[in-house]
N, C-alpha and C positions, 0 to 999 in steps of 0.2 A: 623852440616853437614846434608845434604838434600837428604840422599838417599831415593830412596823408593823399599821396597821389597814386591813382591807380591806371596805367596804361597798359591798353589794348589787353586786359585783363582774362583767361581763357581758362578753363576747366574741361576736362575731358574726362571720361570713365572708358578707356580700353579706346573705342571707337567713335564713342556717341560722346557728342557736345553738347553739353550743358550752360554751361557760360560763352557769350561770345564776345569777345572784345570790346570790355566794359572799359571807358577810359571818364574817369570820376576826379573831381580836387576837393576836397575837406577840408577847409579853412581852419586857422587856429582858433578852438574857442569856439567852432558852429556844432551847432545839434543836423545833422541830416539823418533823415529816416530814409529805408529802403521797404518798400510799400509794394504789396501785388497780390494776385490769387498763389494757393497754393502750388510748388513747383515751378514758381518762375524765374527761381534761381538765385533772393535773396539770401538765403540762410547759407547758401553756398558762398555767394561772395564772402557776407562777413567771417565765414569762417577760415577762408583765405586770407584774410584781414588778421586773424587770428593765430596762423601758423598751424591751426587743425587742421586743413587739406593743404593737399600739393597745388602747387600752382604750375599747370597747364604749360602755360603762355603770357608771354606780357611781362609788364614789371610794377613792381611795387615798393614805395616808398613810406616812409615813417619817419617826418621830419626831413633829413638830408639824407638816410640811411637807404640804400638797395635792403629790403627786408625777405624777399624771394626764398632764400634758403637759412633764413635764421629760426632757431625753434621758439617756441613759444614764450618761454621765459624769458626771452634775449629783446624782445619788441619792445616791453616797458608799456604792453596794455594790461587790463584788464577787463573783466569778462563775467557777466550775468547772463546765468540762464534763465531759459522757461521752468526749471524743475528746481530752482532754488540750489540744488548739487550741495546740499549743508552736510554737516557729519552729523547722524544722531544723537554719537554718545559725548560728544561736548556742547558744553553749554556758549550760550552767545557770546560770552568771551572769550573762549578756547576757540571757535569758529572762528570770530575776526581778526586774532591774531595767530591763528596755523600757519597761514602761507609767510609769513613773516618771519616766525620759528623755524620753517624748515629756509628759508632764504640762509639764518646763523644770525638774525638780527637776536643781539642781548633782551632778555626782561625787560630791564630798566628803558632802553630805546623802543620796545613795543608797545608797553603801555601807556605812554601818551599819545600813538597814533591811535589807539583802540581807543581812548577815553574820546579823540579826537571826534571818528569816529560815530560813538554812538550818541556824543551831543548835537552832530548835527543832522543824524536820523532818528532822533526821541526816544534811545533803547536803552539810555541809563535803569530803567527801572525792571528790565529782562537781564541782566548780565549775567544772572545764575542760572537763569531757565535752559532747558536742552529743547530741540527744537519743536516735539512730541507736545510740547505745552504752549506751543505758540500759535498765534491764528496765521491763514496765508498771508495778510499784509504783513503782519510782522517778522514773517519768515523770510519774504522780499525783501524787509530792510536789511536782516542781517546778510543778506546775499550781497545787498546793494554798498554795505557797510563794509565787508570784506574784499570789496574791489576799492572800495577810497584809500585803507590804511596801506595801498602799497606807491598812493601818489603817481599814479601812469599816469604816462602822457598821452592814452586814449581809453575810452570808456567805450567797450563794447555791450550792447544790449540785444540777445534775442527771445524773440515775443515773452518779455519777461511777467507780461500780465495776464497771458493766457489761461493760465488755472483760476484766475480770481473773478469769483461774480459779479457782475454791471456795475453793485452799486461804488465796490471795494476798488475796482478798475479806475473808474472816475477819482476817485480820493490818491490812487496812487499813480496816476495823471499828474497831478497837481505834485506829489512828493517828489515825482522827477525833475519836475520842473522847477522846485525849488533847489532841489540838489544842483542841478547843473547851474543856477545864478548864484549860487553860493562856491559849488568845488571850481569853477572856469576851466574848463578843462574840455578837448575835442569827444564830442557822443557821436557814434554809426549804432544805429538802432533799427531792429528789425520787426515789423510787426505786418500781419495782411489785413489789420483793421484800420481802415481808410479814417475813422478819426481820432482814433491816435496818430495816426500821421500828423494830420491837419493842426492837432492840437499840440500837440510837442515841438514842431519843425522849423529852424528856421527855414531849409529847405528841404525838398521831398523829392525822393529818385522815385520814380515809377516804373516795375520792371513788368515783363510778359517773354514767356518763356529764353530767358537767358538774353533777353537785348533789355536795353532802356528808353523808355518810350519817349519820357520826357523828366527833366530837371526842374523845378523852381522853388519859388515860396507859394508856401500855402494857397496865397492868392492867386498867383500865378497861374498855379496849374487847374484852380478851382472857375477863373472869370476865362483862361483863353488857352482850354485844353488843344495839346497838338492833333490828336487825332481823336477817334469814335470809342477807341479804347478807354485812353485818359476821359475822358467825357461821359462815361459809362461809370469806370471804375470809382472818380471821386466826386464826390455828393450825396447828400441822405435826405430825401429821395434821389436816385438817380435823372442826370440826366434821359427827358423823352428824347428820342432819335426817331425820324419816320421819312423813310424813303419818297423822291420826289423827282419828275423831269422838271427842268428847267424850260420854260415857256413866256418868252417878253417879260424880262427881268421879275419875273414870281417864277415858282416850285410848285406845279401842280402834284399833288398826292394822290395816295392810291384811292382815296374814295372822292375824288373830283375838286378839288377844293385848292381853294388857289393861296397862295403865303407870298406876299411881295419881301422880294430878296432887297436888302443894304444895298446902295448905289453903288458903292466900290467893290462889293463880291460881285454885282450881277455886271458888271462892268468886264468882268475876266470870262464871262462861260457865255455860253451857243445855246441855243434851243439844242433842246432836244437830252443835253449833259444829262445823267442820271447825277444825282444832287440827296445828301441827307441833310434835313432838316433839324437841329438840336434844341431844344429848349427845357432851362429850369424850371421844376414845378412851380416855382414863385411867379416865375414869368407868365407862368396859363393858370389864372382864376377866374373866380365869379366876380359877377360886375359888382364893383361897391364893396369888395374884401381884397382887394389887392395894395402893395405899395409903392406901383408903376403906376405914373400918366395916364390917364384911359385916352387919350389924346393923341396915342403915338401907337396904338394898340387895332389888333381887326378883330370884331366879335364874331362867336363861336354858338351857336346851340349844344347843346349835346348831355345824355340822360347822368346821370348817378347812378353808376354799378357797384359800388360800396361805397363808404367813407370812412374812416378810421381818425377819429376824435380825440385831441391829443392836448385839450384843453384849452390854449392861447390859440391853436391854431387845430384845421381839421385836413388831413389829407383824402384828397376826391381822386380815385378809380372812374375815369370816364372815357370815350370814345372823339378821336380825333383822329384826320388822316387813313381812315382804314386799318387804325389797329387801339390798341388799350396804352393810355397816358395817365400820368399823373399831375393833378393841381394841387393848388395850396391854400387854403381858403384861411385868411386872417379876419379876429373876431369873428368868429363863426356863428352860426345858427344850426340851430337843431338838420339834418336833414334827413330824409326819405329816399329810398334805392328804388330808382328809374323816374324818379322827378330828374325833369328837363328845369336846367341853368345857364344863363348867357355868361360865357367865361371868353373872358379879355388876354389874348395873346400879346404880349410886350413887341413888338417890332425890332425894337432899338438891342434887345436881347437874344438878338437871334445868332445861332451858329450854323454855317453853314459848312457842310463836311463834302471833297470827291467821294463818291460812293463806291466807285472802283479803288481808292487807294486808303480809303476813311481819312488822306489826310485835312487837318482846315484847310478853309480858303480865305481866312480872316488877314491872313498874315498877308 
């Protein structure tokens, strides 16, 4: 069994801490993504994960094993980069079977994991190519192909699709995720693109600078973020946030405007609490384009300061609360910038944040 446990997990450089006592479980067989802005400490963990850095503090496990002080070959992962790490002057199948060679595996016993291999990443027809002739998807496969033929018991991934264009991203979206329902096998994968998270994960760690904000599944973290952070960070459009006191169970905002708060949040707070208000762009549309209740909803005036037209759907730039939100206007119509629109706030879709701690109050 391939779990991996990571307790009270620490990284340090000389004086300064970078990681702080990350304590993580990996199920045998899950995908978890580790997700965040730049510098918040994933690519550090997984490479602790990896036996590339020293670990700090804390402990670490692989399977039953204390893995703390084992080098990197002794873990029984393996390990895709962002840069593909290919040799140039061998071809695709000198590359998927090197690490195997220099292991002291025979010919005869490599190449059926190579052949293995490249039938279930589609490379049968590159075996001779060197990498110079390959496009970047296919240069990811044989990255991806050279960590399968050594059968680890964990699959490490960092931001391995970063060099590849949008469309080529999406297509190798799907190839991971075929690979992992095909190889079964433990994935810690790293990316700061909130949907490649989404879309890969059975769960998703959420970090900011060296803590973990929040654990879940995709859904999880997406319908009842722990704080203003996670609520910020996942979703496209972002979550709107807009600052409010609390006044007889509503949120009045900075431009006077009143949000009746859920009975059970305004049940916990005092007039007067400073309170953040969060809502989906889906949840604030125009009247007659939304796929909430207008019945559970409070209408809104308020101008079009752009639009951005996205075919099925058109996303609206407008003014709510004393500051700039985002809607979502389904089956759209044409619009015009500073035409006033009555757009329907979801009620029932509300999140309410402490504004002193950003943490919810859902919970």
């Amino acid at each position: 069994m391939a779990e991996v446990h990571l307790s009270k997990i620490v990284k340090r450089y000389g004086s300064l801490e970078v990681v702080h006592g990350i304590d993580l479980e990996v199920a045998h067989n899950e995908f978890v993504v580790l997700v965040g802005p730049s510098g918040c400490g994933k690519s550090t963990t997984l490479r602790m994960i990896a036996g590339l850095e020293e670990i700090s503090g804390g402990e670490l496990k692989i399977g039953d094993r204390v893995v703390n002080s084992l080098p990197p070959r002794s873990r029984n992962i393996s390990m895709v980069f962002q840069s593909y790490a290919l040799y140039p002057h061998m071809t695709v199948r000198e590359n998927l079977g090197f690490g195997l060679k220099i292991a002291g595996m025979t010919p005869e016993d490599i190449k059926p994991r190579v052949d293995e291999a490249a039938a279930i990443l589609g490379l049968e027809s590159f075996m001779d190519r060197l990498p110079a002739n390959l496009s970047g998807g296919q240069r990811q496969r044989v990255a991806m192909g050279r960590a399968i033929v050594r059968h680890p018991d964990v699959f490490l991934f960092d931001e391995p699709l970063s060099n590849l264009d949008a469309k080529l991203r999406g297509q190798m979206r799907v190839e991971i995720k075929k690979l992992h329902q095909r190889v079964k096998t433990t994935v810690i994968y790293v990316t700061h693109d909130q949907v490649e998270a989404m879309t890969l994960a059975d769960r998703i760690v959420i970090m900011r600078d060296g803590y973990v904000e929040q654990v879940g599944t995709p859904t999880e973290v997406f319908e009842n973020p722990a704080n203003t952070f996670v609520a910020g960070f996942i979703g496209s459009p972002p979550m709107n946030q807009l600052e409010g006191v609390v006044e007889k169970s509503a949120a009045r905002l900075d431009d006077g405007a009143l949000v009746p708060l859920p009975e059970d949040i305004a049940a916990k707070l005092s007039d007067g609490q400073k309170v953040v208000v969060g809502f989906r762009p889906d949840a604030f549309a125009p009247k007659g384009h939304s796929l909430h209740p207008e019945d559970r909803s409070i209408a809104v005036e308020a101008p079009v300061i752009i639009s951005e037209p996205l075919g099925t759907e058109t996303i609206i730039f407008t003014e709510f609360g004393g500051k700039e939100v985002q809607a979502k206007m389904l089956d759209p119509r044409p619009l015009n910038d500073g035409e006033t629109l009555t757009f329907t706030l979801d009620l029932e879709r509300l999140h309410v944040f402490d504004a002193e701690s950003g943490k919810s109050l859902r919970a």
